[in-house]
C-alpha positions as CSV (number, residue, x, y, z in Angstrom):
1,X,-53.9,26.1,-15.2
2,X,-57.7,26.6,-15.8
3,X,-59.9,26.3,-13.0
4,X,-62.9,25.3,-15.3
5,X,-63.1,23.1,-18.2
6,X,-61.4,24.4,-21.3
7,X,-62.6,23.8,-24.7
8,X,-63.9,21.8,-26.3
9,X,-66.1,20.7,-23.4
10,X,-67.8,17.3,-22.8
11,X,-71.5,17.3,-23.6
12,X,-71.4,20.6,-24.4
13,X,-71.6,24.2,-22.1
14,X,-72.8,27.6,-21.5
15,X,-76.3,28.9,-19.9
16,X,-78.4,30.9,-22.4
17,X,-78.7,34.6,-20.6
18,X,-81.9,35.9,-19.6
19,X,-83.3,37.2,-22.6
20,X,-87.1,37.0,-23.0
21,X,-86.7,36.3,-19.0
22,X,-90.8,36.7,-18.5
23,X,-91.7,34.6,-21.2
24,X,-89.4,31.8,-20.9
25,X,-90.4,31.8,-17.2
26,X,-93.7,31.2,-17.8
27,X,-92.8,29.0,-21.0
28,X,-90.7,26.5,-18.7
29,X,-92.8,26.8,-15.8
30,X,-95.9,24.9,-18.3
31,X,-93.5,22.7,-20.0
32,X,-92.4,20.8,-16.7
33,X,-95.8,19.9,-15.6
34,X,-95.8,16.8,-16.9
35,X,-92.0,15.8,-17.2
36,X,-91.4,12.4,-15.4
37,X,-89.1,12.0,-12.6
38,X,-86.9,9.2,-14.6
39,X,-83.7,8.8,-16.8
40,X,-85.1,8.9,-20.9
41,X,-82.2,6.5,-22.0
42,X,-83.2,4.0,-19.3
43,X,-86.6,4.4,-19.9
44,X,-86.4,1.9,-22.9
45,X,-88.2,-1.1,-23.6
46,X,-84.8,-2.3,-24.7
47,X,-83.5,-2.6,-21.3
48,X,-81.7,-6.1,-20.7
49,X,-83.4,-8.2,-18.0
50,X,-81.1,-8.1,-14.6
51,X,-78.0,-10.6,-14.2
52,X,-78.0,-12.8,-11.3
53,X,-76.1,-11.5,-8.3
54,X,-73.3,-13.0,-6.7
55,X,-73.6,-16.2,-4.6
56,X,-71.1,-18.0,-2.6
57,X,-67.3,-17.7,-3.1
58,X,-65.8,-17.7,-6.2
59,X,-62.4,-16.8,-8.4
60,X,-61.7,-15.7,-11.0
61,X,-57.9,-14.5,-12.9
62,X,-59.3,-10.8,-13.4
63,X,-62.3,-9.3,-11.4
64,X,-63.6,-6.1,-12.4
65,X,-65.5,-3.8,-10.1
66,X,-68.1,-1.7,-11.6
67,X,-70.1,-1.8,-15.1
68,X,-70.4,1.4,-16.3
69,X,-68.2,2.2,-19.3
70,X,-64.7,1.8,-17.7
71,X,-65.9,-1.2,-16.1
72,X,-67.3,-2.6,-19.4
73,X,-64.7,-1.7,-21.6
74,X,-61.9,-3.2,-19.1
75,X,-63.5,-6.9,-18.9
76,X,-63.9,-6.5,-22.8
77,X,-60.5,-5.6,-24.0
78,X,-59.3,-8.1,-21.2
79,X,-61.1,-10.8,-23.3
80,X,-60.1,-9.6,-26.6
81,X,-56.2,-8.6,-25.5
82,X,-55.9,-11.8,-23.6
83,X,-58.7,-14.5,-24.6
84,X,-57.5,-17.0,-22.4
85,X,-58.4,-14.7,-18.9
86,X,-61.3,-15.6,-16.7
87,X,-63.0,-12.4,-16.3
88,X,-65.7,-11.4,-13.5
89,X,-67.8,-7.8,-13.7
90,X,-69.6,-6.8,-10.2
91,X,-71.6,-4.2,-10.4
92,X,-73.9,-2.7,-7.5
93,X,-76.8,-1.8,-9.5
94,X,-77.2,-2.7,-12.9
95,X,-75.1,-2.3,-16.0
96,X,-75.2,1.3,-17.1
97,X,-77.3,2.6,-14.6
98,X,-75.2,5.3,-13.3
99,X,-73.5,7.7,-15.3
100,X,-73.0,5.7,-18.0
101,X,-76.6,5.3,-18.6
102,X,-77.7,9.0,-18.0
103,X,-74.9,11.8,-19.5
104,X,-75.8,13.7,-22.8
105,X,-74.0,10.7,-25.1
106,X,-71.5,12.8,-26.5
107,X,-68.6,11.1,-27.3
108,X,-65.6,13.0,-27.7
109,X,-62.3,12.5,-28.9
110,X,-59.9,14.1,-26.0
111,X,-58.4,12.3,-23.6
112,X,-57.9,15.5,-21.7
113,X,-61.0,17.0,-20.8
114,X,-61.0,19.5,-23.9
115,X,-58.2,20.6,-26.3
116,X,-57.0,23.8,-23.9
117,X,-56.5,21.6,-20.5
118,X,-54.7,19.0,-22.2
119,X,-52.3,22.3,-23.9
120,X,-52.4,24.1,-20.3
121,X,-50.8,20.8,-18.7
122,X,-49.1,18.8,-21.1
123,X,-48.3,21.1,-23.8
124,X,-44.9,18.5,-25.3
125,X,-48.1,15.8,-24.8
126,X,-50.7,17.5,-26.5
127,X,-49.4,15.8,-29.9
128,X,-49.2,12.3,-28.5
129,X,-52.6,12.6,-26.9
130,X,-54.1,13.9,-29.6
131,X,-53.5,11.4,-32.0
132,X,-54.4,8.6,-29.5
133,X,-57.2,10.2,-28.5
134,X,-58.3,10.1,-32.1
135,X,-57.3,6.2,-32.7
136,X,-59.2,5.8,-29.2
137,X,-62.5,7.2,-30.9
138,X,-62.0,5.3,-33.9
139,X,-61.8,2.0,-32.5
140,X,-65.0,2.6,-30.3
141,X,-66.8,3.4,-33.4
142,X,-65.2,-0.1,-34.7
143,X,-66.0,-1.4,-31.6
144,X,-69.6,-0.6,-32.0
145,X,-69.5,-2.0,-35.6
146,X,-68.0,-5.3,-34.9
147,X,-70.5,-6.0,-31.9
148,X,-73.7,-4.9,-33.7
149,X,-74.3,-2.3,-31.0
150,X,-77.5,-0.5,-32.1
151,X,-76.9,3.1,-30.0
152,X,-77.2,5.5,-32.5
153,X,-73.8,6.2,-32.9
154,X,-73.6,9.2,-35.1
155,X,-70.0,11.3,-35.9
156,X,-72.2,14.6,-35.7
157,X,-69.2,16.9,-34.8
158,X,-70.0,19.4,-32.0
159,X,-70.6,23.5,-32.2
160,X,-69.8,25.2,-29.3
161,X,-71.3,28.6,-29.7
162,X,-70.6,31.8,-28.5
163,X,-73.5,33.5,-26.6
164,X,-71.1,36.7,-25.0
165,X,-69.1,39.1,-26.8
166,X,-65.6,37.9,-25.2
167,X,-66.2,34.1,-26.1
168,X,-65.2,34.9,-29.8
169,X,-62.2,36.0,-29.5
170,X,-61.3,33.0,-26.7
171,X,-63.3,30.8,-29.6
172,X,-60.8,32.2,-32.8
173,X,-57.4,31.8,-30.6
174,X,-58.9,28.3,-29.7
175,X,-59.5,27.5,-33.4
176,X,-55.7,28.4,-34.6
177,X,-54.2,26.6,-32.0
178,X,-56.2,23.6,-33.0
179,X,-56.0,24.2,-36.7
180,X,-52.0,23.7,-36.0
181,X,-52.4,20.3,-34.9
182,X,-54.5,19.6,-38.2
183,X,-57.8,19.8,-36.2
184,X,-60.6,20.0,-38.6
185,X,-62.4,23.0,-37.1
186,X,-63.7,26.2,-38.6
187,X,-64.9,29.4,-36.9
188,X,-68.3,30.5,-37.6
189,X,-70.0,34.3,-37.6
190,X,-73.4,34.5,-36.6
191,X,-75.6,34.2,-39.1
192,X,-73.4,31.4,-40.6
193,X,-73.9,30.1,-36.7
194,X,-77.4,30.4,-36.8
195,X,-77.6,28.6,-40.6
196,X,-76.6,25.5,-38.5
197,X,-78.9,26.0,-35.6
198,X,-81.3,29.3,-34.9
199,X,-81.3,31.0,-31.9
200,X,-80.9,34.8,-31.2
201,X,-78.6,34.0,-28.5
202,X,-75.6,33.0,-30.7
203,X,-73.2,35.3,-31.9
204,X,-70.8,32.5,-33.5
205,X,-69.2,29.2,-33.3
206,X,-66.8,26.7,-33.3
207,X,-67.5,24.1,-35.3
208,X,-65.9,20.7,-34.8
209,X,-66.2,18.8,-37.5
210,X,-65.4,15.9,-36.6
211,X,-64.0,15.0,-32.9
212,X,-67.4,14.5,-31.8
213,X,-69.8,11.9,-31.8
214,X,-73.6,11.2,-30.5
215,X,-74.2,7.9,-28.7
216,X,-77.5,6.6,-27.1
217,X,-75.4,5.9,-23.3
218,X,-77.3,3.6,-22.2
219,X,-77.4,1.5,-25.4
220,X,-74.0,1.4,-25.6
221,X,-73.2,0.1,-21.7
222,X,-75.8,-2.7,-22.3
223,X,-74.3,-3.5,-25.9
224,X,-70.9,-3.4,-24.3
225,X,-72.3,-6.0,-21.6
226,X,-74.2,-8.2,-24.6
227,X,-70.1,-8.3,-26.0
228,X,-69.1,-9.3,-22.6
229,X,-71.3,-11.7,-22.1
230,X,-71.4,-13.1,-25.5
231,X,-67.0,-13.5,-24.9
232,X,-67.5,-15.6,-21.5
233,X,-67.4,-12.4,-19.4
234,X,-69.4,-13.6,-15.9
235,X,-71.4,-10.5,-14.6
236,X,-73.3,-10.0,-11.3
237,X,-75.6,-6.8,-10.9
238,X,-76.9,-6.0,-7.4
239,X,-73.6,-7.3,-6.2
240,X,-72.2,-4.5,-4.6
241,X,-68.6,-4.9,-3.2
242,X,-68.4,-4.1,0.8
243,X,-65.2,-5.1,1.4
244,X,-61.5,-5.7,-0.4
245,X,-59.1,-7.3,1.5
246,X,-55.5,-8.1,-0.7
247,X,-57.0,-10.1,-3.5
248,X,-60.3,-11.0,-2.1
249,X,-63.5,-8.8,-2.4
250,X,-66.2,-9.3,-0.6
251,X,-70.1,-8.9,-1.2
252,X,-73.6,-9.2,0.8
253,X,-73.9,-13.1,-0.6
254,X,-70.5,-13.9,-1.8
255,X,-67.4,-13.0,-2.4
256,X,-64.4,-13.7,-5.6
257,X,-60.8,-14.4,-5.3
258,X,-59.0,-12.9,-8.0
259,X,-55.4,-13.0,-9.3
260,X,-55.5,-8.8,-10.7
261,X,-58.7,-6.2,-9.4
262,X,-59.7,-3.4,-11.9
263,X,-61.5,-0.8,-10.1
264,X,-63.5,1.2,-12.3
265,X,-66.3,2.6,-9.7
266,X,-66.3,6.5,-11.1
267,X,-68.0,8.8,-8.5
268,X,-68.9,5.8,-5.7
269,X,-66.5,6.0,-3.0
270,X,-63.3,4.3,-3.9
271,X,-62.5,1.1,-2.0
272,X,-59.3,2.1,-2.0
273,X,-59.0,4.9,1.1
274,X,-56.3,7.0,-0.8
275,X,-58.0,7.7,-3.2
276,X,-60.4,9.6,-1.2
277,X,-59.2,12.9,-1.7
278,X,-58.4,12.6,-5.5
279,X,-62.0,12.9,-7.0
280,X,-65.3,13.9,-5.6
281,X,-69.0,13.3,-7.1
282,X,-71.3,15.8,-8.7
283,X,-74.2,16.5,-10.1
284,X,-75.4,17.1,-13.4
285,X,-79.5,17.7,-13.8
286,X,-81.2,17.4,-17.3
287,X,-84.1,17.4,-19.3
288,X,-85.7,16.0,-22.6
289,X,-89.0,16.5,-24.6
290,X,-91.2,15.8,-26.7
291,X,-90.2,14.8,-30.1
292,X,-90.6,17.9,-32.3
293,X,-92.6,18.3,-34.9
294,X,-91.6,19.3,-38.7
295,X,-92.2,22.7,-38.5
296,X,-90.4,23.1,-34.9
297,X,-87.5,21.5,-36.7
298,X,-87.9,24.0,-39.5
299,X,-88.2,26.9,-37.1
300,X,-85.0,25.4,-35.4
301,X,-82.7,23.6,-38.6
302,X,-80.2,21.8,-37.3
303,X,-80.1,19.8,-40.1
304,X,-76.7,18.1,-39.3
305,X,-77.5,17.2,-36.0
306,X,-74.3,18.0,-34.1
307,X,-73.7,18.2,-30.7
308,X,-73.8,21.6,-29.1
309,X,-73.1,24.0,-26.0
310,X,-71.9,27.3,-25.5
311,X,-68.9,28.7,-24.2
312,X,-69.7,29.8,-20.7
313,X,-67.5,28.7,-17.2
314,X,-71.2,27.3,-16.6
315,X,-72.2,25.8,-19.5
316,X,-75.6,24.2,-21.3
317,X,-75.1,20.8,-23.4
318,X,-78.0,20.0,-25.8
319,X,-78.6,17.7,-28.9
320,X,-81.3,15.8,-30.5
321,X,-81.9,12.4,-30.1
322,X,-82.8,9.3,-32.6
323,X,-86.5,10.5,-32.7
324,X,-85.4,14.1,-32.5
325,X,-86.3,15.2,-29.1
326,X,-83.8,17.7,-27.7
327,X,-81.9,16.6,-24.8
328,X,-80.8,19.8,-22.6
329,X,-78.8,19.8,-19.6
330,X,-76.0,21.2,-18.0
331,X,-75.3,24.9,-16.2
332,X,-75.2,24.2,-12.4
333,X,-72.8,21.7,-11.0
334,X,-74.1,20.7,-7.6
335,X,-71.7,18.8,-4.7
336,X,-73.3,18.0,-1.5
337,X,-71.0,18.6,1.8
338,X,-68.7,15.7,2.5
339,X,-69.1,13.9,-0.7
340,X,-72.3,12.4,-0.3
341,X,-74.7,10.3,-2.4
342,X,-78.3,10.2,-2.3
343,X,-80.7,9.1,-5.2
344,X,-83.1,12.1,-4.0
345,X,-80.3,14.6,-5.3
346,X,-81.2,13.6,-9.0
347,X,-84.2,15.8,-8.5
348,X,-84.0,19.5,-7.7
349,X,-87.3,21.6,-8.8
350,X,-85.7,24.2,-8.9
351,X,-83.0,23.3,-10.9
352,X,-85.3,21.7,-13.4
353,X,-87.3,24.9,-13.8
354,X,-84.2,26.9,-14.3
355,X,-82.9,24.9,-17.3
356,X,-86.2,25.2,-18.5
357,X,-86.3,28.7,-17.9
358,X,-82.8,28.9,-20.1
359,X,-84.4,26.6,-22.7
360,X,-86.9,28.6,-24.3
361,X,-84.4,31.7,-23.6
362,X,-82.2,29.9,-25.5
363,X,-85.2,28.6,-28.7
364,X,-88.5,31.1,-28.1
365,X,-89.8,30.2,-31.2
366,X,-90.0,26.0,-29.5
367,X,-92.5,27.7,-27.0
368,X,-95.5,25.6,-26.4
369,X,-93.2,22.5,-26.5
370,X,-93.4,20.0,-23.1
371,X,-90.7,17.6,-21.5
372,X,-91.1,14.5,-21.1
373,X,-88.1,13.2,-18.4
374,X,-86.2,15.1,-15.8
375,X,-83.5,13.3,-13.5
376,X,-79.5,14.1,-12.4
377,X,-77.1,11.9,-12.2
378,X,-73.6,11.7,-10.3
379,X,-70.0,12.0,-11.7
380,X,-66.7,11.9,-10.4
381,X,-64.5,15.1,-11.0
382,X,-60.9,15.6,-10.6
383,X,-59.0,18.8,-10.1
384,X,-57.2,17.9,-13.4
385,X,-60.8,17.8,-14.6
386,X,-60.1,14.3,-16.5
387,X,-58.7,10.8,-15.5
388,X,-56.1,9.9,-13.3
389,X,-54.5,6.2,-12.9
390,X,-52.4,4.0,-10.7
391,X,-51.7,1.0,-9.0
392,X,-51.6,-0.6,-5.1
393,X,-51.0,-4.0,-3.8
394,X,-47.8,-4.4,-5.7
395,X,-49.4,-4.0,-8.7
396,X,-52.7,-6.7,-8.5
397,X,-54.7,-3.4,-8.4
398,X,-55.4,-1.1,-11.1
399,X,-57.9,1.8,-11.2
400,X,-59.1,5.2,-13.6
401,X,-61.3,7.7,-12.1
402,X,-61.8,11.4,-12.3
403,X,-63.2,11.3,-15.6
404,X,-65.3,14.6,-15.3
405,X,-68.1,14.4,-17.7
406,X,-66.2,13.7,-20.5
407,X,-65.5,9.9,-20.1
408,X,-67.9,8.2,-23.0
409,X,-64.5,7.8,-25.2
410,X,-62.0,8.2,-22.5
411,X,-63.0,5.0,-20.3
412,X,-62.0,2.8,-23.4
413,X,-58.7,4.4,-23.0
414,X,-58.6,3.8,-19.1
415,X,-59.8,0.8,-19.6
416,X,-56.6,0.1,-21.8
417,X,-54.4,1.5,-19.2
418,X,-55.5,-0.6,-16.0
419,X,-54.7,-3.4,-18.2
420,X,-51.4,-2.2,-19.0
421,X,-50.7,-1.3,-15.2
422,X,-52.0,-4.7,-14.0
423,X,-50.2,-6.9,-17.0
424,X,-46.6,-5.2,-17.3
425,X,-47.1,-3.9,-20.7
426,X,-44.7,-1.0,-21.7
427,X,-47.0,1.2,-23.9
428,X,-47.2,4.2,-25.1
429,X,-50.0,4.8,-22.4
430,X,-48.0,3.9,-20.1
431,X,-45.0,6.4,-20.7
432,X,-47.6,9.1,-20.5
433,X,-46.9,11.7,-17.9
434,X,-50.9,12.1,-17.8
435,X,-50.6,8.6,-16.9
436,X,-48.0,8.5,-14.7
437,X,-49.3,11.4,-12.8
438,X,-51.8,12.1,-10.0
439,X,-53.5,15.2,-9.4
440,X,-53.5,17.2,-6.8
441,X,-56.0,16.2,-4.0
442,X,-59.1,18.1,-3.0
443,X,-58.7,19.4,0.5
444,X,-60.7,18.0,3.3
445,X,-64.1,19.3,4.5
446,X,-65.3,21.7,5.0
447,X,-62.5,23.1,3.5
448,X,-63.6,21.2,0.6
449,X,-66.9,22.5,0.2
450,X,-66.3,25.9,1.0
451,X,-63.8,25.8,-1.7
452,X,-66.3,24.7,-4.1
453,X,-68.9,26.2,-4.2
454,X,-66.5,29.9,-3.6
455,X,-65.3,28.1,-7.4
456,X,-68.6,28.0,-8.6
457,X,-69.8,31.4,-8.0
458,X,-66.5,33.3,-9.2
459,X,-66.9,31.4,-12.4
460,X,-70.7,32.6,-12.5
461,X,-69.3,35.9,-12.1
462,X,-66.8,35.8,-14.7
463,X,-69.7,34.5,-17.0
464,X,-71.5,37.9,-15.8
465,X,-68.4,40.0,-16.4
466,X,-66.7,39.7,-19.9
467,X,-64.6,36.4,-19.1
468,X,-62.9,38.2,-16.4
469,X,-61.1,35.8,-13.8
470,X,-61.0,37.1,-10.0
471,X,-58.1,36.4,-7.9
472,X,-59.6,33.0,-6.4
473,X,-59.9,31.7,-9.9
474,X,-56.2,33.3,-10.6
475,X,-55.2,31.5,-7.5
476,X,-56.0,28.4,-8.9
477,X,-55.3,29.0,-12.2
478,X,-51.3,29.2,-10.9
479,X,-51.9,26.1,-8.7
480,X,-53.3,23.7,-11.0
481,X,-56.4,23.2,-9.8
482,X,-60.1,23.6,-10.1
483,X,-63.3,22.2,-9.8
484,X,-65.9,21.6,-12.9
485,X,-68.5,18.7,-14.3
């Protein structure tokens, strides 16, 4: 079993190596000076005006905690599967705030974190997933037609490029395997790499042609809360739950009563204590700039826009945006010693600079060009690396977590699930081993972190040395487990 993330990754992977190291130092270094400390999708005149929080008891037949996408997509599939359903949403902050609001919008079709971790665990799956993976994507794109969700949705495809010797042959035995499930991929040389997008680094792709898509995030959560809204869906932002207790939960100024509980709260700790162990938070740090110019998009081409990353254990994500800026992120996944939280961890200066630094490593000719946003934000990974279900109190409450950077698709599909779990319905979901399933547990600190961050250099070092897996990573590789973003 990997102990990274197999391809094809979530928002893309792979640092750019340290070519032209003095100059993109000083390159990056310049280009920060001015970035602000804030989340570009949230930082959008767009932005719906807060919801009321919760006041006084109340009830409701289905109450949903947490509205991010799993959240979101639970209360509106509850209205559309069953219209009659009185539907509540709390949510702590405000709708798409956290990781729904602040990941690199790719939107990818697997359900299992990448085509080679859904073959390494469920290989008489893989077929099954696949293709509801695929009708999973679709309808989100239908989704987003129906509702007149303006998020830039755009079925780019994804490249992930190959920026060592060793990732082409791991890229070409990827692309047959894929090929036999009627994937529409192609493998890519370098220069016929570098047609699509220019950088020196690249030595050839995979190109996905079309299992990807680009979303604005946090357009989508607040169009997926307009739907809710606009279908009788109550929601309360700043309404964070303290308390569940059976079928009550309880907030600061009230509290709801509800006949089945969906808890969809991602990387926040889980309100349900066993689940403790099952998925801990990380963070992810990016960057955006400017919006190029013509001739920097000349210099550059990407003239069909996909999605891209490379094929390193730690990996880069990057792609443009509506007014062709280049979101960039990725590389170092951080955890913070028993689990913890802290808004100040979406800023690292030192992190910033070195994904500036691999930047212009990555695009020297773009030197000269300035970002505009920096921030991090906080996922929830699994040792599966993607989502996990179940059920407790006799079946009244349903959660999905663990998604692992690649949830913008997969939370419709969890979404789906919970509702299956919490309203007896015999599905093919349902009969899933992935579904029926849990992962193994991370161990307890400071096990836990120890364990980490031993993960996170040896998969540096294979990165450094030809793809070659030590025996930690070969330890976990027979145990199932593994820790990525």
């Amino acid at each position: 079993m990997p102990a990274e993330r197999t391809a094809p990754r979530h928002p893309g992977r792979g640092a750019s190596r340290e070519a032209g190291a003095a100059a993109a130092l000083a390159a990056g270094s310049g280009a920060l000076r001015d970035a602000k400390p804030g989340v570009y999708w949230l930082d959008d005149p767009a932005a719906p005006t807060p919801l009321d929080p919760l006041v006084g008891p109340a009830t409701a037949d289905l109450a949903v905690v947490g509205g991010g996408y799993t959240g979101l997509w639970t209360a509106l599939r509850a209205k559309e599967r069953y219209p009659s359903l009185d539907v509540v949403v709390l949510e702590a902050s405000t709708c798409g705030s956290a990781a729904s609001g602040r990941n690199g919008g790719f939107c990818a079709a697997s359900l299992t974190h990448g085509f080679g971790n859904g073959l390494a665990r469920w290989p008489g799956e893989l077929p099954k997933l696949e293709r509801l993976g695929e009708e999973n994507f679709d309808a989100i794109g239908a989704g987003i037609a129906k509702y007149g969700i303006d998020c830039g949705w755009e079925r780019t495809g994804e490249l992930t490029v190959a920026t060592a010797p060793h990732h082409l042959d791991e890229l070409a035995k990827e692309a047959e395997a894929r090929q036999a499930l009627g994937h529409r991929v192609t493998v890519l040389d370098r220069d016929q790499t570098r047609a699509e997008l220019n950088s020196p680094t690249y030595l050839g792709a995979l190109a996905d042609h079309s299992g990807t898509a680009l979303v604005e995030p946090a357009r989508l959560a607040w169009g997926l809360r307009r739907a809710c809204l606009d279908l009788g869906v109550r929601i309360h932002e700043h309404s964070p739950v303290i308390g569940l207790h059976g079928d009550l939960l309880r907030t600061a100024t009230g509290s709801v009563r509800a006949g089945r509980i969906a808890l969809a709260t991602n990387a926040f700790p889980p309100l349900l204590r066993r689940l403790s162990l099952y998925a801990v938070p990380v963070y992810d740090l990016a960057l955006v700039t400017e919006p190029l110019s013509a001739e920097q998009l000349t210099a550059i081409g990407w003239g069909n826009r996909q999605g891209v990353g490379d094929a390193s254990n730690l990996f880069h994500y990057y792609r443009l945006t509506r007014d062709n800026r280049i979101l960039w992120g990725g590389y170092t996944p951080l955890y913070h010693f028993g689990s913890r939280i802290d808004p100040a961890y979406e800023q690292r200066d030192s992190i910033h600079e070195l994904l500036a630094r691999h930047f212009f490593a990555t695009f020297p000719q773009l030197e000269g060009l300035r970002f505009t946003h920096r921030w991090g934000g906080v996922i929830d990974t699994s040792t599966r690396f993607c989502a996990f279900f179940g059920t407790a109190s006799r079946g009244r409450i349903a959660y999905a977590l663990g998604y692992t950077g690649l949830g913008v698709a997969a939370t419709r599909f969890g979404a789906n699930v919970m509702l299956d779990l919490l309203y007896g319905e015999v599905s093919e979901r349902t009969e899933l081993r992935m579904v029926r399933e849990r992962p193994l547990p991370f161990p307890p600190e400071p096990i836990r972190s120890a364990g980490i961050h031993l993960t996170r250099w040896s998969m540096a070092r294979a990165d450094s040395h030809a793809g070659h897996r030590n025996l930690w990573l070969r330890t976990l590789d027979r145990l199932g487990l593994g820790f990525d973003f």
